[in-house]
C-alpha positions as CSV (number, residue, x, y, z in Angstrom):
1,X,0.3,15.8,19.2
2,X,3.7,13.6,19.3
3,X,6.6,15.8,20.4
4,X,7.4,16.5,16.9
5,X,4.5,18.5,16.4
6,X,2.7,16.1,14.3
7,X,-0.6,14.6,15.1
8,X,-0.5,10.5,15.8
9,X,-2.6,8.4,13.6
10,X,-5.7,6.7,15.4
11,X,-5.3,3.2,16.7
12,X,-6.6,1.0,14.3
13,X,-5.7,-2.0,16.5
14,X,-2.8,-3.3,14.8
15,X,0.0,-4.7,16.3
16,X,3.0,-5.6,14.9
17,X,5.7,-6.6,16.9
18,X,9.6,-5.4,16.1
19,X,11.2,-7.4,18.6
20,X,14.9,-7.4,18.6
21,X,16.9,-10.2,16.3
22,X,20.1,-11.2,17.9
23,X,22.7,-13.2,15.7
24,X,25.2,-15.0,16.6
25,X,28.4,-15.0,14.2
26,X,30.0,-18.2,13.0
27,X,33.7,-18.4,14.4
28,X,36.3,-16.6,12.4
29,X,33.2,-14.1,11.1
30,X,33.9,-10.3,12.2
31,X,31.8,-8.3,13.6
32,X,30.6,-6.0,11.0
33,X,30.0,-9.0,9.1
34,X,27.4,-10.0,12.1
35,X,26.3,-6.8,12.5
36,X,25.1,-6.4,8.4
37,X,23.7,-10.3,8.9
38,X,21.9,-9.0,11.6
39,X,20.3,-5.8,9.8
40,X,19.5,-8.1,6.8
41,X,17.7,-9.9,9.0
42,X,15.5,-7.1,10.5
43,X,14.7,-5.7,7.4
44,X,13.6,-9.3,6.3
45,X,11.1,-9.3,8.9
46,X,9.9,-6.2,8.6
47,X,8.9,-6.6,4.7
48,X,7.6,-9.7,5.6
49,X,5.1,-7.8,8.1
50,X,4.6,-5.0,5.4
51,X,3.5,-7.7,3.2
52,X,1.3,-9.4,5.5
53,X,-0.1,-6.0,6.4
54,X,-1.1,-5.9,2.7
55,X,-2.3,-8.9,2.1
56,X,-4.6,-8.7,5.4
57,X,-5.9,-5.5,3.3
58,X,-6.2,-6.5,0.2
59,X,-3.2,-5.4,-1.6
60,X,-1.0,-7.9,-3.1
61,X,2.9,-7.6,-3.5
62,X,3.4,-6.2,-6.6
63,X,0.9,-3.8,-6.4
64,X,2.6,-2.2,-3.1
65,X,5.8,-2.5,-5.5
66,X,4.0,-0.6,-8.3
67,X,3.0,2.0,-5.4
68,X,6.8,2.3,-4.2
69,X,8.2,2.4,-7.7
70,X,5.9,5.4,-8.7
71,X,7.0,7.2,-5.7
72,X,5.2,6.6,-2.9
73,X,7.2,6.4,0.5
74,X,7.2,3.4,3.2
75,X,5.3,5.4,5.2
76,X,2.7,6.7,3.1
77,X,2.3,3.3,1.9
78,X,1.8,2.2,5.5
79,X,-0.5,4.7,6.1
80,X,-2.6,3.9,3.1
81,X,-2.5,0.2,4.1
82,X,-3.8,1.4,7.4
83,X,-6.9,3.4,5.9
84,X,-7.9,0.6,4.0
85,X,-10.9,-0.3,6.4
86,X,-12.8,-3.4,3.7
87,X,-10.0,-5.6,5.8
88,X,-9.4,-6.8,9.0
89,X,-5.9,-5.8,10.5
């Protein structure tokens, strides 16, 4: 149990790094400017891993669209990626 009072999900062996994206501003930009660059930037990466997740799985882009649009959330589309056990991670 997590201190939330929820139980973890097993380790399924994946491993997907979230290492943090620095940016450096070009001269005269302010800094919320940099600061939404950067954000843009982490959420880039992260769908890209989401996608890669998926297609390591055997779920293609628009169907995890398709599964988002009909209301499923990040993570319960995670954790369905994560069950699917045909795939390697």
């Amino acid at each position: 149990m997590t201190e939330r009072g929820r139980t973890r999900a097993p380790d399924r062996g994946l491993r997907i790094s979230m290492a943090a994206t620095r940016y450096f501003p070009e001269p005269g930009m302010d800094r919320t400017d940099a600061q939404a660059c950067n954000q843009q930037e982490v959420l880039r990466r992260a769908v890209a891993k989401v996608v890669e997740l998926g297609r390591r799985r055997g779920v293609d882009t628009e169907q995890m669209i398709q599964m988002l649009e009909s209301g499923l959330t990040v993570t319960g589309l995670l954790e369905y990626l994560l069950s699917q056990n045909n795939y390697p991670a």
